[in-house]
ROZA-511078 format. One record per residue (C-alpha): residue in three letters; chain; y, z, x. Coordinates in nm, 2 decimals. Each point is the difference from the previous one (the first is absolute). Layout:
REM residues N
  aa ch      Y      Z      X
 Ala  A      Y      Z      X
...
END
This chain:
REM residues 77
  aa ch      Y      Z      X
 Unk  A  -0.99  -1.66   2.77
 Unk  A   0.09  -0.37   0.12
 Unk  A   0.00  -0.03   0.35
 Unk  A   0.19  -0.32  -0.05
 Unk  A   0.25   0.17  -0.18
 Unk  A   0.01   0.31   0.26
 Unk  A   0.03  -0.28   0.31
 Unk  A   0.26  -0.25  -0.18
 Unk  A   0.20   0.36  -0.08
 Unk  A   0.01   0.08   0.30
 Unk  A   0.09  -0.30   0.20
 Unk  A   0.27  -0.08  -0.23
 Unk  A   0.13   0.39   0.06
 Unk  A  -0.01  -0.05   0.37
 Unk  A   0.15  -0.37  -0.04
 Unk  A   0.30   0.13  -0.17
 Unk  A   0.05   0.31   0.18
 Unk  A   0.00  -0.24   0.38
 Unk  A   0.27  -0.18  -0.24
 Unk  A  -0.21  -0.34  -0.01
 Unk  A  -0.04  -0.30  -0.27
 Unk  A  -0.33  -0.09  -0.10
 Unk  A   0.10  -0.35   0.18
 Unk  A   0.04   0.16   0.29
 Unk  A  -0.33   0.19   0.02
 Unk  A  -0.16  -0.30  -0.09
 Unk  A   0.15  -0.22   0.30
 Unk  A  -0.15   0.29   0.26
 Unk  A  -0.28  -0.03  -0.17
 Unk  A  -0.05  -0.38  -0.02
 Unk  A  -0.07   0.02  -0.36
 Unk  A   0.24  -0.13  -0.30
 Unk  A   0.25   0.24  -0.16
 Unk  A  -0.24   0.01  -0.32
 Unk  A  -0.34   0.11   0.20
 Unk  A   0.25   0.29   0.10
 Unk  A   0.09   0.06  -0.38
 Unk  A  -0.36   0.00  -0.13
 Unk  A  -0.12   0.24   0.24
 Unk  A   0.30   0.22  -0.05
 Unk  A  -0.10  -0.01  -0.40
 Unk  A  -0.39   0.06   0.06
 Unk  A  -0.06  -0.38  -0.17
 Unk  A  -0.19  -0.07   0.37
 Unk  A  -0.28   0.19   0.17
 Unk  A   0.12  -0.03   0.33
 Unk  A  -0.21  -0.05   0.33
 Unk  A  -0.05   0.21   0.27
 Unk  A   0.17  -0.27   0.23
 Unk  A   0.27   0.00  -0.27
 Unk  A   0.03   0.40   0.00
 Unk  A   0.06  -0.07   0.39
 Unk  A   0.27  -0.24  -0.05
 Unk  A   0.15   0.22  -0.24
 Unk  A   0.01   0.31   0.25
 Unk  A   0.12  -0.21   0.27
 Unk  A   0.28  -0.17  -0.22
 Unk  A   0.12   0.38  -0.11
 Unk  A  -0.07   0.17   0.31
 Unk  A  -0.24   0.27  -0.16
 Unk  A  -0.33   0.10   0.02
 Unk  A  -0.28  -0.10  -0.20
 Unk  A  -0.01   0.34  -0.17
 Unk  A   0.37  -0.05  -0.10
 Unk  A  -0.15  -0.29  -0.22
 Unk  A  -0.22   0.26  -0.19
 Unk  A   0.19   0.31  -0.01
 Unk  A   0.00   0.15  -0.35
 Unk  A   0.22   0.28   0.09
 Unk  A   0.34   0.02  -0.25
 Unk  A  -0.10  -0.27  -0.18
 Unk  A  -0.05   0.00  -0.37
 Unk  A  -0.40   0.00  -0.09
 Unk  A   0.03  -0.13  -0.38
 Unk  A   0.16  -0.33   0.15
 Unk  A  -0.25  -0.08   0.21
 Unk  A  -0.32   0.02  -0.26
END
């Protein structure tokens, strides 16, 4: 499994189900709409201090980040 891919998964399920834009994570982030996009496609191995961000931005847990629970397994080798 690709933890990238299980992270970025993830924060893009929780972005879309809070009903929010990439852009608009990014801006409580501080980072660019694109950093947003990479992560969310497991193109960037995120940092700790990034995971944070993340959490904070989405109001979750860091767990929520690396929950593989309903997800499908095959798209995240």
């Amino acid at each position: 499994m690709d933890i990238r891919k299980l992270v970025g998964t993830n924060v893009r399920r929780h972005r879309i189900a809070l009903g929010l834009s990439q852009e608009e994570v990014g801006v409580r982030m501080g980072v660019d709409r694109a950093h947003v996009g990479l992560i969310e496609r497991g193109e960037q191995n995120a940092t700790l201090l990034t995971i944070w961000s993340l959490c904070e931005a989405l109001g979750v847990r860091p767990q929520a980040l690396f929950d593989e629970a309903g997800l499908d397994k095959q798209s995240l080798i």
